[in-house]
C-alpha positions as CSV (number, residue, x, y, z in Angstrom):
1,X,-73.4,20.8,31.6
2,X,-70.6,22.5,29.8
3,X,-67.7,20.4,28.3
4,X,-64.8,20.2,29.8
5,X,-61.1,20.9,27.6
6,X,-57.6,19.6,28.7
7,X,-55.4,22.0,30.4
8,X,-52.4,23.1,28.5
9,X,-50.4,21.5,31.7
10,X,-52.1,17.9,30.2
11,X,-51.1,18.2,26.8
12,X,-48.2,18.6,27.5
13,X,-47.8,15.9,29.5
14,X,-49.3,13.4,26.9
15,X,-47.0,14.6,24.5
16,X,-43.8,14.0,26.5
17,X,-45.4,10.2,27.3
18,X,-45.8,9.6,23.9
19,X,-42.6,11.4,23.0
20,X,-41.1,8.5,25.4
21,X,-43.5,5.9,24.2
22,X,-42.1,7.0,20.4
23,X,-38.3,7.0,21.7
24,X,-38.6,3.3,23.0
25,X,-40.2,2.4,19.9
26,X,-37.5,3.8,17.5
27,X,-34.5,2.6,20.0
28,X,-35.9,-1.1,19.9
29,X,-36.5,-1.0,16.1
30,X,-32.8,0.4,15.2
31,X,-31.4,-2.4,17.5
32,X,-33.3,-4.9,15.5
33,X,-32.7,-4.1,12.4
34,X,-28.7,-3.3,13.5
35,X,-28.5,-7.2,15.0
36,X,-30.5,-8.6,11.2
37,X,-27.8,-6.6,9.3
38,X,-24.9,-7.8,11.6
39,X,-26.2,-11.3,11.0
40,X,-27.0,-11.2,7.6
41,X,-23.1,-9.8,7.1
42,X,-21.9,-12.9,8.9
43,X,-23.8,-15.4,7.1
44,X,-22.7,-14.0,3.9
45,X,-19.0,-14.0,5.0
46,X,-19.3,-17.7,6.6
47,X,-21.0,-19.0,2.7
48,X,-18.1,-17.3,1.3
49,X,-15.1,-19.0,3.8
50,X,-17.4,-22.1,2.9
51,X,-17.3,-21.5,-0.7
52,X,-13.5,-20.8,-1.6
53,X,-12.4,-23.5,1.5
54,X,-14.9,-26.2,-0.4
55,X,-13.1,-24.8,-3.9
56,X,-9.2,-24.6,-3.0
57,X,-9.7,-28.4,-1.5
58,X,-11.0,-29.6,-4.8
59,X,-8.2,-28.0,-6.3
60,X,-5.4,-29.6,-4.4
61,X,-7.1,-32.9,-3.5
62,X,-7.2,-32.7,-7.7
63,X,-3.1,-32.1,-7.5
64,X,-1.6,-34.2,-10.6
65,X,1.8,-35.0,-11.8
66,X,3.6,-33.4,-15.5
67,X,5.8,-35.8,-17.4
68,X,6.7,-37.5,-14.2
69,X,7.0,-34.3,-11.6
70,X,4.6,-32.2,-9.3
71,X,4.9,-28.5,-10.2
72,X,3.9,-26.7,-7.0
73,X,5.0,-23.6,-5.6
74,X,3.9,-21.3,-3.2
75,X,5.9,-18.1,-2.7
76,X,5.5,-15.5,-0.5
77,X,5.2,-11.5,-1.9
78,X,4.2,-8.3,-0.8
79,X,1.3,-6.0,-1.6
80,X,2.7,-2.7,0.3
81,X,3.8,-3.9,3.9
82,X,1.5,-6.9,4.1
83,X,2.6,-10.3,3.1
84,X,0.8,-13.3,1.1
85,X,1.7,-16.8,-0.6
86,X,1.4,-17.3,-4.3
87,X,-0.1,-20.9,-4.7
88,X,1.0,-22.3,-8.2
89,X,0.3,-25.9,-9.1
90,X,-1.2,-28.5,-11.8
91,X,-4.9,-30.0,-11.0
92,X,-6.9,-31.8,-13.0
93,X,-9.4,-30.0,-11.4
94,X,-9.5,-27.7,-14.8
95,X,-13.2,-25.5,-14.9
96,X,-14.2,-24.7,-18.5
97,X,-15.9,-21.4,-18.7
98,X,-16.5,-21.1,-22.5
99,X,-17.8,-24.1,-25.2
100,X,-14.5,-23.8,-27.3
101,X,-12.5,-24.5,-24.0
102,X,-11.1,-27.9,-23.6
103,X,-13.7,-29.3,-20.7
104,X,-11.0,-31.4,-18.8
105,X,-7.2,-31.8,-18.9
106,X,-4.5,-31.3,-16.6
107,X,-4.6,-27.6,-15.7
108,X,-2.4,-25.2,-13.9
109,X,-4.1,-23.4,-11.1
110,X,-3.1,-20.2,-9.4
111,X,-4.4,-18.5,-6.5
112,X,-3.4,-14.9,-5.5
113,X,-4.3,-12.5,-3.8
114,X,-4.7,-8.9,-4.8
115,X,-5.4,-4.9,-3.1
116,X,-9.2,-4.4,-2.9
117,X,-10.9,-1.2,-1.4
118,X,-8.9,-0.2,1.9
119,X,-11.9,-1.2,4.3
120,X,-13.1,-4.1,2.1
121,X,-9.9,-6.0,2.9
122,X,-8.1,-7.8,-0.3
123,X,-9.6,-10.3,-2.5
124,X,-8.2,-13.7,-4.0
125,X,-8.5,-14.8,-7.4
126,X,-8.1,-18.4,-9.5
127,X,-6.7,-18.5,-12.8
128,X,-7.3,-21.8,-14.6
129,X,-5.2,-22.8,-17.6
130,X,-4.5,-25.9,-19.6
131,X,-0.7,-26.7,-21.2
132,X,0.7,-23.5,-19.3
133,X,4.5,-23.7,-18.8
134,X,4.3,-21.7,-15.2
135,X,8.1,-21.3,-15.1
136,X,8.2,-19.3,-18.9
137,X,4.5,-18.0,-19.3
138,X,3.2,-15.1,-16.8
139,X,-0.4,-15.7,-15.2
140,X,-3.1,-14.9,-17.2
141,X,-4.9,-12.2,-17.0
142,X,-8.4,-11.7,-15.6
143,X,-8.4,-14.5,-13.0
144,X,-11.8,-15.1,-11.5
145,X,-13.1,-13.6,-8.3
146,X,-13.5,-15.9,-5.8
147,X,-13.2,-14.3,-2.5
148,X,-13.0,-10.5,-1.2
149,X,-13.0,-8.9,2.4
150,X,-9.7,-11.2,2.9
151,X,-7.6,-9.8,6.1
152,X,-5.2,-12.7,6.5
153,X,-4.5,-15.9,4.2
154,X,-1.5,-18.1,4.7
155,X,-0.5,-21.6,4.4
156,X,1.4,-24.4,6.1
157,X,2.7,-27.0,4.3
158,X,3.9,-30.5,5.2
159,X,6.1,-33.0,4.0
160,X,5.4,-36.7,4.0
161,X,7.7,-37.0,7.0
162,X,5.3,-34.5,9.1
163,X,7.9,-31.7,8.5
164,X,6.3,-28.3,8.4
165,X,7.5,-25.4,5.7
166,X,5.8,-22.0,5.0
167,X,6.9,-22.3,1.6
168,X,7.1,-24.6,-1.1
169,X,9.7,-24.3,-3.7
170,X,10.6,-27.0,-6.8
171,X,13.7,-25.1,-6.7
172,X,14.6,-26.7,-3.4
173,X,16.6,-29.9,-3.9
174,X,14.7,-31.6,-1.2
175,X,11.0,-30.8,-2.5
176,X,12.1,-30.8,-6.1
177,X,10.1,-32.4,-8.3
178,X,7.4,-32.7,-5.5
179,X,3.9,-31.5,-3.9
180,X,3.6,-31.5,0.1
181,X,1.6,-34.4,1.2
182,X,-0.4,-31.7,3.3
183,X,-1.6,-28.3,2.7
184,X,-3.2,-26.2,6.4
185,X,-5.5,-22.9,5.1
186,X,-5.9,-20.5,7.3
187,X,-8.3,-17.7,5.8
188,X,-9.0,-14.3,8.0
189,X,-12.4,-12.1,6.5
190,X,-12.6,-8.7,7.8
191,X,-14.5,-7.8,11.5
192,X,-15.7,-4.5,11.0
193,X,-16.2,-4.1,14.1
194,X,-13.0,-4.7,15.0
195,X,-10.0,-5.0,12.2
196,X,-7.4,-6.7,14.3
197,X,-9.8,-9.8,15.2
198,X,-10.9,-11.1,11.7
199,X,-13.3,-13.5,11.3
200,X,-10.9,-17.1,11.3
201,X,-11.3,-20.1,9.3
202,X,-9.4,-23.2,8.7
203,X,-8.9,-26.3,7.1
204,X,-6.3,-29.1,6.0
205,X,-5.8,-30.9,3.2
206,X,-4.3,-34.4,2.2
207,X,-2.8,-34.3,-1.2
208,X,-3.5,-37.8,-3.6
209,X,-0.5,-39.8,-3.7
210,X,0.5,-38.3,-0.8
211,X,1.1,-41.0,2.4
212,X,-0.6,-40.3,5.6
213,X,0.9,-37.7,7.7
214,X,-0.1,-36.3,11.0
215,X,1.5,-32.7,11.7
């Protein structure tokens, strides 16, 4: 009995199945791995909100007095038309990076932010120094990294009456000489997927020697 070939009409047809077969395939693959990298993105920007929130509360819950007075300060600035706080106060919160650095003391502690890549967002940085004068000595240089992909970060402040500020000046007669008795963080990572909702995150912080305030 003589074998029997496939037509050229069935090839073809088994090659457009498994064309479709291979299509599906790739399609559910791509959406896969599309969703792990889109998770994997937010869990790395979630540890890093955790990470400088968890820091920036040490810091302030850390705040400490100078001969008597609070130095804090936060001032607003602009990098281009965007607008950020400078945070400048004493903690002894003080992180020694080197073995000839002083391990603990009464530090001064600056957070700032600074221009990163244009679709990386902006990143903030700490600077950590011992015995600094703040009003006669510039920030040092080379402040450590803690935070990129930044969108948004402002502050609220609150006095121990409840009162709420956006700034906090020792110049000002009425907060001279003193630290708020609250600090509110709100931090905003960048959504690629969509730059005008960035990714929020928030918390408050009671200062020491600070009386209990409810804003």
């Amino acid at each position: 009995m003589k074998a029997k070939g496939f037509t050229l009409i069935e090839i073809l047809i088994a090659v457009f199945i498994l064309g479709i077969v291979l299509s599906t395939v790739y399609a559910s693959y791509t959406g896969t791995f599309r969703i792990i990298r889109a998770t994997e993105t937010d869990a790395e920007l979630y540890s890093m909100a955790r990470t400088v929130l968890d820091r920036m509360t040490r810091d302030l819950e850390a705040t400490a007095s100078w001969k008597g007075a609070f130095t804090f300060t936060a001032r607003p600035y602009y990098l281009g038309n965007r607008e950020f706080t400078r945070l400048i106060f004493r903690s002894t919160a003080h992180i020694a990076f080197g073995e000839k650095e002083e391990p603990a003391g009464v530090a001064v502690i600056e957070y700032g932010v600074e221009e990163g890549m244009e679709k990386e967002g902006y990143t903030l940085s700490r600077s950590d120094s011992l015995r600094r004068d703040p009003e006669k000595e510039e920030t040092p240089t080379g402040g450590f990294l803690m935070c990129d992909r930044i969108e948004t970060l402002t502050y609220r402040f609150f006095d121990s009456a409840g009162k709420e500020y956006d700034t906090w000046d020792n110049g000002d007669e009425s907060q001279k000489k003193k630290a708020p008795a609250m600090v509110e963080i709100r931090l905003g990572l960048v959504n690629e997927k969509d730059r005008e909702q960035p990714f929020p995150f928030m918390t408050r912080v009671r200062l020491p020697l600070s009386p209990m305030v409810t804003p």
